[in-house]
DRENPA-3360 file (N, C-alpha, C; in nm, 2 decimals, always signed):
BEGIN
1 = XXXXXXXX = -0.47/-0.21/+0.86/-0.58/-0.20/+0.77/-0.71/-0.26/+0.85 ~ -0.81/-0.16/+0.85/-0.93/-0.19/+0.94/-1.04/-0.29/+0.84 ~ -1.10/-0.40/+0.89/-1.20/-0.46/+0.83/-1.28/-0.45/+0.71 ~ -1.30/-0.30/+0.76/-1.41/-0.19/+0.67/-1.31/-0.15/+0.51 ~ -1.20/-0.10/+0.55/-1.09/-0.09/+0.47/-1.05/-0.22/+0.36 ~ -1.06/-0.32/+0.45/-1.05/-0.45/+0.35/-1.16/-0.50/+0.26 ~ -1.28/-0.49/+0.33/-1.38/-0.54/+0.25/-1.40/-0.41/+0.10 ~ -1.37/-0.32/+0.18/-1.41/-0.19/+0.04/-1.31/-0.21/-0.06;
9 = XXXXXXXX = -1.15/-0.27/-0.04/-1.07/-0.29/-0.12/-1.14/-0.44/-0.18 ~ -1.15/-0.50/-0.15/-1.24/-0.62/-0.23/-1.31/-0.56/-0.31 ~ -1.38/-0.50/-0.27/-1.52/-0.45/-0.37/-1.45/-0.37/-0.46 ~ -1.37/-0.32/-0.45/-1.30/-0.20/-0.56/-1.24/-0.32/-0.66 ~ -1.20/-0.40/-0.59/-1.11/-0.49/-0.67/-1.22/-0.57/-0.76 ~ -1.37/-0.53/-0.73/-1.45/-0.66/-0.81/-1.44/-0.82/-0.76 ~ -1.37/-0.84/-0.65/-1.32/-0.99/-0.67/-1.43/-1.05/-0.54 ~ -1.47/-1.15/-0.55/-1.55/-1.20/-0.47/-1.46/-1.29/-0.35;
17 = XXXXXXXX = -1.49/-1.31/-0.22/-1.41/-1.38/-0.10/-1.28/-1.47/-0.15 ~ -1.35/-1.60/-0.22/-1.29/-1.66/-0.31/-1.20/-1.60/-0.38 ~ -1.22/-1.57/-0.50/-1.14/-1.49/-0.56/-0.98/-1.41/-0.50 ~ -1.04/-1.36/-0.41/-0.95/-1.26/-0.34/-0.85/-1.36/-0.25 ~ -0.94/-1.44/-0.21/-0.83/-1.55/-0.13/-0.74/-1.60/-0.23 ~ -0.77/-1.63/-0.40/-0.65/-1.72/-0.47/-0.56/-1.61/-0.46 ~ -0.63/-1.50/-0.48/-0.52/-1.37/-0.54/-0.40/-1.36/-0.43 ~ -0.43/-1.38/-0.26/-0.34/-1.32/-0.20/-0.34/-1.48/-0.14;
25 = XXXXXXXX = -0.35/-1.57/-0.20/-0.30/-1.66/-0.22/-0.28/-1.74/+0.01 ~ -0.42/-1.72/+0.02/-0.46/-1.77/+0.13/-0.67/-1.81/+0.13 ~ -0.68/-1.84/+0.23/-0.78/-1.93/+0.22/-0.92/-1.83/+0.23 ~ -1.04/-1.88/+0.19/-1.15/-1.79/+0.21/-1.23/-1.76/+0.35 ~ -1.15/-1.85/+0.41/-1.18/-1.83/+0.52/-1.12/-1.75/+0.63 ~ -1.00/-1.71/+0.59/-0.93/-1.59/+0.67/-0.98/-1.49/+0.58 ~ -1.00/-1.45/+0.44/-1.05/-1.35/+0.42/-1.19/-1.35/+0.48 ~ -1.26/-1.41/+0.48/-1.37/-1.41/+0.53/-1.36/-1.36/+0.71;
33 = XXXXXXXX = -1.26/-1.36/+0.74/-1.20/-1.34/+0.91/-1.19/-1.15/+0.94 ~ -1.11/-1.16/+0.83/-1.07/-1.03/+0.80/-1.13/-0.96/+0.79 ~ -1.26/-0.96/+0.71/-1.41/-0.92/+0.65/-1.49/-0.85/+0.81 ~ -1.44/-0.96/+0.88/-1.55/-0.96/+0.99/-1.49/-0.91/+1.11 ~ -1.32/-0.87/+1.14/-1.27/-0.86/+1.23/-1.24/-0.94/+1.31 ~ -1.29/-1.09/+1.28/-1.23/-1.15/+1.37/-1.09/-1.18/+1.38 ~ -0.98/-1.15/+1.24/-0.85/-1.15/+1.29/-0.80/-0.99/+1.19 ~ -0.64/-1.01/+1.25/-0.58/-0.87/+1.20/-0.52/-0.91/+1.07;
41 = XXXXXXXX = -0.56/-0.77/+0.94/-0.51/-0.78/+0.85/-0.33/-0.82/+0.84 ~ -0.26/-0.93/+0.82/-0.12/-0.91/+0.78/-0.05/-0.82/+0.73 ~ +0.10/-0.83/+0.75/+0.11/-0.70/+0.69/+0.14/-0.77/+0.50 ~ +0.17/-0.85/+0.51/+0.15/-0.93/+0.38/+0.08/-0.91/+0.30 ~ -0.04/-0.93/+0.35/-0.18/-0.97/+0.28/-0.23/-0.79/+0.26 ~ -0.19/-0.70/+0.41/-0.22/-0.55/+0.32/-0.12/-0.54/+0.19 ~ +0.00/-0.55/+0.23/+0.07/-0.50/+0.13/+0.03/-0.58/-0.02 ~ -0.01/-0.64/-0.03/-0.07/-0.73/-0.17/-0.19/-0.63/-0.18;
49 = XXXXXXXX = -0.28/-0.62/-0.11/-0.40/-0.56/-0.14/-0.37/-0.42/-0.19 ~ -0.29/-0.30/-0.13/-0.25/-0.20/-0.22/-0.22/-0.20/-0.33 ~ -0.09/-0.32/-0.34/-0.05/-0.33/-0.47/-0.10/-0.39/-0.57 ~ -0.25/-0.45/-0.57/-0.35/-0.50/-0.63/-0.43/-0.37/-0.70 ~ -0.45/-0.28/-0.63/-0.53/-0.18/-0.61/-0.44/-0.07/-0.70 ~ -0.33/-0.09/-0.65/-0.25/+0.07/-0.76/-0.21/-0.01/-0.90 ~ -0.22/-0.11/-0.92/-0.16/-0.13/-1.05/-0.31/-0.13/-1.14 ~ -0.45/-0.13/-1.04/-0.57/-0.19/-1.14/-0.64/-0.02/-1.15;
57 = XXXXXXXX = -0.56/+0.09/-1.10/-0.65/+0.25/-1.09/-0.52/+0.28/-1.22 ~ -0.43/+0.24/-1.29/-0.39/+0.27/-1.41/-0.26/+0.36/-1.38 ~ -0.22/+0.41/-1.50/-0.05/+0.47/-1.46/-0.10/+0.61/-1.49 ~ -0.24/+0.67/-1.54/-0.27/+0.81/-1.53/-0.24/+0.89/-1.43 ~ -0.30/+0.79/-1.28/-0.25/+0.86/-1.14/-0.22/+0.85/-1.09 ~ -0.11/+0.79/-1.05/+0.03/+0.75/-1.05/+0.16/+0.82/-1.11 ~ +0.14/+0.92/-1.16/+0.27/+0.94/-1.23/+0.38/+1.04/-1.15 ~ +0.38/+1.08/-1.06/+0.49/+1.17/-0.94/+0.54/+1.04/-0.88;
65 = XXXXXXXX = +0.69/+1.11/-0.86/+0.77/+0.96/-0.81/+0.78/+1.04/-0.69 ~ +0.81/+1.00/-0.59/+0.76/+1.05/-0.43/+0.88/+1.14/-0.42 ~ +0.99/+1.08/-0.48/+1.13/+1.21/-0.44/+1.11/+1.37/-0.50 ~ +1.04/+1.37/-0.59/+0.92/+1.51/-0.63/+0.86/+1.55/-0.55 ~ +0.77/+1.46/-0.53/+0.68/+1.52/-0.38/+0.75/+1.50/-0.30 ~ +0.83/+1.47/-0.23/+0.89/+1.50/-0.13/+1.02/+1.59/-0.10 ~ +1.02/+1.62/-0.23/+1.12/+1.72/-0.23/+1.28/+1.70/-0.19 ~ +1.30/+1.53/-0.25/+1.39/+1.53/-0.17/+1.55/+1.58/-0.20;
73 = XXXXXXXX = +1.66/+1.55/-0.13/+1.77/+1.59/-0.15/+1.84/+1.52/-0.20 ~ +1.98/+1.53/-0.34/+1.98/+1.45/-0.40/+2.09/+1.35/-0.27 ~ +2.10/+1.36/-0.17/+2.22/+1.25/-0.04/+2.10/+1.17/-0.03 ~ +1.94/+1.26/+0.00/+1.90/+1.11/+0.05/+1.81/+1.05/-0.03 ~ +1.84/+1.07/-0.17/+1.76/+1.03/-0.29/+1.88/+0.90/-0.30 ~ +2.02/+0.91/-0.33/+2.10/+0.83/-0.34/+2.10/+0.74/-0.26 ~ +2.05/+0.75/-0.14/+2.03/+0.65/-0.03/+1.93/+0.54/-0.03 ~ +1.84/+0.58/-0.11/+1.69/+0.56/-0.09/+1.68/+0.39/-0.18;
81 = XXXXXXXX = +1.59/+0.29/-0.16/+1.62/+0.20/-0.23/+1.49/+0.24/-0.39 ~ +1.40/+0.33/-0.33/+1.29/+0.39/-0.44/+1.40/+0.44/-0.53 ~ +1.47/+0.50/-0.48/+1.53/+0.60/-0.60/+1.63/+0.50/-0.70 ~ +1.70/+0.36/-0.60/+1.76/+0.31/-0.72/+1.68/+0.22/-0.74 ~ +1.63/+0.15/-0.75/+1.51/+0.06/-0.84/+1.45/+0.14/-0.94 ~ +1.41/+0.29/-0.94/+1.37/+0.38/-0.98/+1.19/+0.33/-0.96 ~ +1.17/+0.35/-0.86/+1.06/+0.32/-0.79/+1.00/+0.40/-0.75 ~ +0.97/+0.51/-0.73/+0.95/+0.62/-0.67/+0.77/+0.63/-0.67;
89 = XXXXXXXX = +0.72/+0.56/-0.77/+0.54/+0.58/-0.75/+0.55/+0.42/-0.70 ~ +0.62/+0.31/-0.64/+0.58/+0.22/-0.54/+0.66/+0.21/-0.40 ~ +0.73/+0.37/-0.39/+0.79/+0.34/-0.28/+0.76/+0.32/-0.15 ~ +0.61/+0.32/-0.13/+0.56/+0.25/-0.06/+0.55/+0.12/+0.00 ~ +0.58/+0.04/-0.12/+0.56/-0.11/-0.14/+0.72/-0.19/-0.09 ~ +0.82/-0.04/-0.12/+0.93/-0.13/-0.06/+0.98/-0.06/+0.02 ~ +1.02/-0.14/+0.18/+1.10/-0.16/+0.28/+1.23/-0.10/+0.27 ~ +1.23/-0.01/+0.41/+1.37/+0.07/+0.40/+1.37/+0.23/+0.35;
97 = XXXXXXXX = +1.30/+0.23/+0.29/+1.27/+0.37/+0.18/+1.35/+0.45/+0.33 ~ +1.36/+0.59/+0.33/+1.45/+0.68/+0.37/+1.38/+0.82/+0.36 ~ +1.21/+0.78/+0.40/+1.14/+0.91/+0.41/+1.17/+0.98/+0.51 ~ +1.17/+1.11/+0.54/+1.17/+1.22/+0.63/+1.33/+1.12/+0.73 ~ +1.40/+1.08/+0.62/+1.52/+1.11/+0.69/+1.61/+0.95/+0.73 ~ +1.56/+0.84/+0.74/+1.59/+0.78/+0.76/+1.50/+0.61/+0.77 ~ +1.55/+0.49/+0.71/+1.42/+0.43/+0.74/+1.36/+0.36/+0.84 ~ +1.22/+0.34/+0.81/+1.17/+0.31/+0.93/+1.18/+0.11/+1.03;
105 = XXXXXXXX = +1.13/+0.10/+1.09/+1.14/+0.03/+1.20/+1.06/-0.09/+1.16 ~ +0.91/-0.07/+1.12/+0.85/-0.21/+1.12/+0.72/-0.14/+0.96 ~ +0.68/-0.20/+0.97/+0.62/-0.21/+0.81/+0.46/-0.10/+0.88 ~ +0.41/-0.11/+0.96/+0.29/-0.08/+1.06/+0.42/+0.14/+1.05 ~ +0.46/+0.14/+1.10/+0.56/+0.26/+1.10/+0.53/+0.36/+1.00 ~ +0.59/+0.23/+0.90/+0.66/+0.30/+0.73/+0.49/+0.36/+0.69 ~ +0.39/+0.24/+0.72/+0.27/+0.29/+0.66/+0.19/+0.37/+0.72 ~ +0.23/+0.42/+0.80/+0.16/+0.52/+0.92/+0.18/+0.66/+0.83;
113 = XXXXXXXX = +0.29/+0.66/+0.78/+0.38/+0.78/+0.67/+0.31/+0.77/+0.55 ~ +0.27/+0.64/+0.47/+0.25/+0.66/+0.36/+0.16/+0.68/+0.36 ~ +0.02/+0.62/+0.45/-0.08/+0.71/+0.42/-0.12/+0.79/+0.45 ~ -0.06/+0.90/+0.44/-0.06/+1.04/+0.45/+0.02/+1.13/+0.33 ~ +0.10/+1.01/+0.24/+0.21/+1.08/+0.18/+0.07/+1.13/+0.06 ~ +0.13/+1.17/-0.03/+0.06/+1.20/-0.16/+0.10/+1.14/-0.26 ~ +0.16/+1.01/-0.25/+0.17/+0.90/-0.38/+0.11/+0.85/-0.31 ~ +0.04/+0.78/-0.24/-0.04/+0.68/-0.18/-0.20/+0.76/-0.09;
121 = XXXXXXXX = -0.19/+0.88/-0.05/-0.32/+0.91/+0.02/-0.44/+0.92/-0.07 ~ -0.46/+0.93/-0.22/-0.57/+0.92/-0.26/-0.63/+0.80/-0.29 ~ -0.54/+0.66/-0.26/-0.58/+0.57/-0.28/-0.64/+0.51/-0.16 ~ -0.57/+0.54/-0.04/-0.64/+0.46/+0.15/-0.74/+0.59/+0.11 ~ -0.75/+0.69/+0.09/-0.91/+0.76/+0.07/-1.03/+0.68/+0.05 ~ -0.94/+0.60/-0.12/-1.06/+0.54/-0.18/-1.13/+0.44/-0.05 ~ -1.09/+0.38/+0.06/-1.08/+0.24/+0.08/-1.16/+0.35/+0.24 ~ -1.14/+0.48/+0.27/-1.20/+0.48/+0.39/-1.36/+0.57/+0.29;
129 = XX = -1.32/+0.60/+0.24/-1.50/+0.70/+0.15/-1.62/+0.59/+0.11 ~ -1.54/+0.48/+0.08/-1.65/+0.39/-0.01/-1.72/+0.28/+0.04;
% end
């Protein structure tokens, strides 16, 4: 997650430095770091920020569970940990998922996929347009 990307998810989120720092439950001054580039977003602190962000845009657009859009098969739907949680509009959020075949390697990987997928690309839109 680029700088630009974090600060615009702040502002989407309405939350001021502060704020944002209780939320992901670190200090205002690494958000304030983050803000500026001077350090890299975690993969923690992205993964909070998404899931801040898709639970506060509502369940209207959100509603395709990724094994739809992705068409998948029911071997590697049974595999999948989205499909047993029945998770399929956060299966982004969880580790392991079993897209295009198998899962991936490091969290930086998995999201390389997701933002591109179509449960998740209209939302990193919101965060690169705004």
């Amino acid at each position: 997650m680029t700088r630009d990307e974090f600060a615009t998810a702040r502002k989407l989120l309405g939350k001021t430095q502060r704020e944002l720092a209780q939320l992901l439950g670190t200090s205002i001054k690494a958000v304030h770091s983050y803000e500026q580039g001077w350090r890299q977003v975690p993969v923690h602190v992205e993964r909070q920020l998404y899931f801040l962000l898709w639970t506060k845009r509502g369940t209207a657009q959100r509603n395709k569970s990724c094994w739809t859009i992705m068409h998948c098969p029911l071997e590697r739907k049974t595999r999948c940990p989205a499909w047993e949680f029945r998770s399929g509009t956060l299966c982004w959020f969880i580790n392991g998922t079993i897209c295009q075949g198998a899962p991936h390697q490091s969290w930086a990987e998995k999201m390389n996929l997701c933002k591109k997928c179509d449960v998740l690309a209209d939302l990193v839109g919101q965060l690169c347009i705004s």
